[in-house]
C-alpha angles and dihedrals in degrees: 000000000000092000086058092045087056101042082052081052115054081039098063086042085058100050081047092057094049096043088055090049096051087052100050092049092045091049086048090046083050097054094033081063101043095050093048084044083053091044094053093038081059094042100049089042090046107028087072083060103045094043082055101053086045091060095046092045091051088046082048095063087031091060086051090067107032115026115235096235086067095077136011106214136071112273085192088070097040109060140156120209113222115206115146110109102223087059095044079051089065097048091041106251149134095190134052118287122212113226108210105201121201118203131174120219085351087304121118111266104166151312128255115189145142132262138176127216103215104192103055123148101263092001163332117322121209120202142173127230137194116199132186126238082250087054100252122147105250090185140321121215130182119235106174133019151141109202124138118293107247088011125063083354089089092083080087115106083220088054111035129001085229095110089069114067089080096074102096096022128121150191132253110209138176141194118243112172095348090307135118120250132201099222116165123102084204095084104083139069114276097251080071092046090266127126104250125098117252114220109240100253104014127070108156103060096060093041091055087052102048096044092051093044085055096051086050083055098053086042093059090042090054088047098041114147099004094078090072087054 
């Protein structure tokens, strides 16, 4: 009798314990949903508004390199997908590049798009250009970088006005074999018998920005109308 009063026992003990178990996971399963239900409510009410202050931030570099009273439509929705190789060579990069095209009254008005100097001091640097349908530079901005602080950091506009002295230039070019050629000596910091200012200390910042500037430059003039295409 006593050894079936404890088998019932530790039966009963056992179907305790499970049941315990089962309502702790389900109470876990329950908070775990409503969590993930909480999460998306905030996603889907937040995501319209960040999504919105993403856009206006992005309208608000692209107005530092190509003014805004220049076109009266919305680059962000005309845009033009670069993916050949030869010409993301010449802006640097391994992935496709958006063109955002600005026109005024349907007529070209001027090109925004990304570049990378490759050759910085401690890394890549990542700009952004705007360029006018005569191929003249409306503004170039940078976006990314790691030089060194008080040093190639001054391609900066908050740090040096440096960055500046591209908007109004151009690019002599030349056809050899069909092809176009970059040919203006210009194009280089004066150090190289270019045009450009050096920083003191620091060569290899502005050289990689200005050479970089100047391929973007060849690239829009081999293109020419066809990015408004």
């Amino acid at each position: 009798m006593t050894e079936k009063n404890s088998s019932s026992s530790s039966h009963n003990t056992q179907i305790s314990l499970l049941k315990g178990m089962f309502r702790s996971a389900y109470k876990l399963s329950l908070f775990t949903f409503i969590c993930i239900v909480l999460l998306l409510g905030v996603y889907y009410l937040t995501a319209p508004q960040i999504e919105h202050e993403q856009r206006e931030a992005m309208l608000k570099t692209f107005h530092k390199v190509l003014p805004p009273s220049l076109y009266n439509n919305t680059p962000l929705e005309d845009t033009l997908i670069i993916n050949d190789t030869k010409q993301l060579a010449l802006l640097g990069s391994k992935e496709p590049i958006t063109i955002y095209r600005a026109r005024l009254d349907h007529q070209p008005a001027g090109v925004i798009f990304q570049l990378v100097a490759r050759n910085g001091y401690s890394s890549h640097i990542t700009l952004l250009m705007g360029v006018l349908p005569n191929g003249t530079v409306s503004g170039v901005r940078v976006l990314n970088h790691r030089e060194t602080p008080g040093l190639g950091d001054k391609i900066e506009e908050r740090k040096d006005d440096w960055i500046l002295n591209f908007a109004g230039r151009s690019l002599q070019v030349t056809t050899i074999n069909n092809q176009l050629i970059a040919n203006d000596p210009r194009w280089a910091v004066k150090k190289d018998g270019g045009e450009f200012d050096q920083f003191t200390g620091a060569t290899i910042t502005p050289r990689a920005v200005v050479a970089a500037v100047k391929k973007a430059l060849l690239f829009v003039h081999q293109r020419g109308d066809a990015l408004y295409e």
